[in-house]
C-alpha positions in Angstrom: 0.0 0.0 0.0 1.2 3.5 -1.3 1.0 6.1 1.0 0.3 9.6 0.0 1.5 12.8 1.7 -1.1 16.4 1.5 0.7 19.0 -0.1 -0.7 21.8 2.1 -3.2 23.8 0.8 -1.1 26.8 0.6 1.9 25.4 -0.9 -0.7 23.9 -4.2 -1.9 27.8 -5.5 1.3 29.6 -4.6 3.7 29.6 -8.1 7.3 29.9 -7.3 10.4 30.0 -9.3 13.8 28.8 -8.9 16.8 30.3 -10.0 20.5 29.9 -9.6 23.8 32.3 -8.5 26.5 31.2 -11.3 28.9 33.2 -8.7 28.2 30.6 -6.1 27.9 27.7 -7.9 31.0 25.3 -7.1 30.0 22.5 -10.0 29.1 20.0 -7.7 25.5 18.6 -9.5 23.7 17.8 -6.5 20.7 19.8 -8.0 20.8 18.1 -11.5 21.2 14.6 -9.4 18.0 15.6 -7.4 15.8 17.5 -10.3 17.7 16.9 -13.7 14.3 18.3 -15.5 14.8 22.0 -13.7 18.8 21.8 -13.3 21.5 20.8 -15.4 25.6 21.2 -15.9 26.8 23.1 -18.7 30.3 22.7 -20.0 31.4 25.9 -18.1 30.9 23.3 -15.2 28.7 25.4 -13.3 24.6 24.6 -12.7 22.0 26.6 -14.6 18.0 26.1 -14.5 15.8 25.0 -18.1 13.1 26.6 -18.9 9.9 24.2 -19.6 10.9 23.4 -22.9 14.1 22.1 -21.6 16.2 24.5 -22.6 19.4 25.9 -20.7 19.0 29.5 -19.3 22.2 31.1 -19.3 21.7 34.9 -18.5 22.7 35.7 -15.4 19.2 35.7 -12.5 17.5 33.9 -15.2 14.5 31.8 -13.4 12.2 29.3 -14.3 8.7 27.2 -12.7 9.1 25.1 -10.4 6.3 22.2 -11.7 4.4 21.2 -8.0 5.3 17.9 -8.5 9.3 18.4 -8.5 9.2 20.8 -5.5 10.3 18.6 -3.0 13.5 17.8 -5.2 14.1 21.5 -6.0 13.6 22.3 -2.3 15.9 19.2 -1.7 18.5 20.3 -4.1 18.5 24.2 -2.5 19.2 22.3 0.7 22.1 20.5 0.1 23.4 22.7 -2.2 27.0 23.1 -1.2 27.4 26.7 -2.8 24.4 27.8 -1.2 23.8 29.1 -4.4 19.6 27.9 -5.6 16.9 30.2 -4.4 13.6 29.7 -4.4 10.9 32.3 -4.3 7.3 33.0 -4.9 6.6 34.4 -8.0 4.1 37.2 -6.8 5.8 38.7 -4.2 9.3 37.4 -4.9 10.0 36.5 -1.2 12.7 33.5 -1.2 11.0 30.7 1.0 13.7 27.9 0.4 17.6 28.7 0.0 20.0 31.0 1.5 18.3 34.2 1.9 15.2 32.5 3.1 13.5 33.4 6.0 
């Protein structure tokens, strides 16, 4: 038997976005190991976010949706993070409620 958590109510209508700090990033690939559809290595070495059409988004502060069924891994990946370097924020106030300048 399966057991399935409640995403609380306030978490399902609340958008956020994720984006990461290139000048933090130390190449490690925890977050593409953890959400390789939002994260992914570049040959520079260093993490960036895809957009929904999978494509790399290179420009600096560049962010992208985190889908509600991969935000555990993004919040995971923000975490462990050894650069400190993925925030996550909601889109309409953009307050960072997982990473380093959370609250």
């Amino acid at each position: 038997m399966t057991v399935q958590h409640e995403v609380p109510t306030e978490a399902v209508g609340e958008a956020l976005e994720v984006w990461i700090d290139q000048d933090l990033c130390t190449g490690d690939g925890i977050c593409a190991q953890y959400a390789p559809e939002v994260f992914e290595l570049d040959i520079d070495g260093l993490a960036y976010v895809k957009s929904t059409d999978d494509e790399l988004l290179q420009n600096p502060g560049a962010t992208t949706p985190v889908p509600l069924p991969l935000l555990s891994d993004v919040v995971d990946s923000a975490k462990e993070c050894p650069g400190d370097c993925i925030h996550v924020r909601r889109v309409s106030d953009r307050v960072e409620v997982y990473g380093p300048d959370a609250e």
